[in-house]
N, C-alpha and C positions, 0 to 999 in steps of 0.2 A: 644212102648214107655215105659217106665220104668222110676224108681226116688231113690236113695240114700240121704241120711244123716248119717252126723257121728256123733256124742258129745262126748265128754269126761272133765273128770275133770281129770286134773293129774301136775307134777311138770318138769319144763322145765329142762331136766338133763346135758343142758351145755351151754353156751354163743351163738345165732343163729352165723352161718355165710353168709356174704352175698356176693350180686355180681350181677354185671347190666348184663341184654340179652336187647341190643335194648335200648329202651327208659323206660324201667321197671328196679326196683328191685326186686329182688327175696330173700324172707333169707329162711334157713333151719334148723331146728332143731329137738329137738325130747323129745319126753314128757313121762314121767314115770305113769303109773295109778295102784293105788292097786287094787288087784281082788279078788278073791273068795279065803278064805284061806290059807291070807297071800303069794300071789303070786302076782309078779308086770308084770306087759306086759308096751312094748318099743311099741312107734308111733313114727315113723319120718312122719314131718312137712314141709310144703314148703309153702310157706304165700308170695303172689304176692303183691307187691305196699300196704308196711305196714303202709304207709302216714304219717311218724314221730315215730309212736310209739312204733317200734323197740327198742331204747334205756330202754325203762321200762321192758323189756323181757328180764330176763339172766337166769340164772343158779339159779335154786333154787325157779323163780316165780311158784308159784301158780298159774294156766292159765285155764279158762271152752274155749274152741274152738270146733265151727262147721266147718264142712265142706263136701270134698266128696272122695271118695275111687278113690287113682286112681292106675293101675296097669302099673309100669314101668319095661321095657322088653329092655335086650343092650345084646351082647355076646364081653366077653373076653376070651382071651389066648381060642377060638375055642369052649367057654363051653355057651351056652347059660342060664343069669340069668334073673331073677326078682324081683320083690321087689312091697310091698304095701306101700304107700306113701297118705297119707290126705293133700289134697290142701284145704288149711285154708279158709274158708270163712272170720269167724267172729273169732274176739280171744279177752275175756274178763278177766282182770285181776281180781281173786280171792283171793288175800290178801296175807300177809304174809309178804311184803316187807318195812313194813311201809310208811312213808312220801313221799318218792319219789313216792309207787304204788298212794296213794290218790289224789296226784298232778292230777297223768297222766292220774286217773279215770274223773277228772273234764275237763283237757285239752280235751281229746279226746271220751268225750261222745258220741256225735254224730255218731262217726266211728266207737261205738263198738256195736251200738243196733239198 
């Protein structure tokens, strides 16, 4: 048995997009975090059944997100790839956006802690 967690704080660097599988939405995005020395590392995001509060998430929020490492494996044109991808648990807006972020902190409390 084994156990993962991810955290980050970092800034969502483009508008999610989304898209039904089934009876679920899915969105996808990807978050910027500064590191050690002025260096920034990319996460792409996959945030299952966001329960409304996708709208408050765009380009430029400010985002703290848990969740879990997952490693996605597909081959094209005969090359086998992959990719590291964090399936969002939790995703708390960190400020920045003014009025509309404080709204959607009070709206959706509950779903974000």
């Amino acid at each position: 048995m084994g156990y993962q967690r991810f955290m980050a704080l970092g800034n969502v660097t483009g508008d999610p997009e989304t898209r039904t599988v089934g009876e679920n939405e899915v969105a996808k995005f990807a978050i910027a975090v500064n590191g050690y020395k002025d260096s920034v590392e990319f996460f792409d995001m996959e945030w299952w059944n966001p329960n409304g509060a996708l709208p408050y998430v765009a380009k430029g929020s400010s985002v703290f997100i848990e969740g879990e490492l997952q490693t996605q494996r597909w081959e094209k044109d005969g090359q086998k790839r992959s990719k590291i991808v964090v399936k969002v648990r939790t995703l708390q807006l960190a400020g920045g956006k003014g009025k509309k972020a404080d709204a959607m902190e009070e709206e959706f409390a509950a779903d974000f802690r």
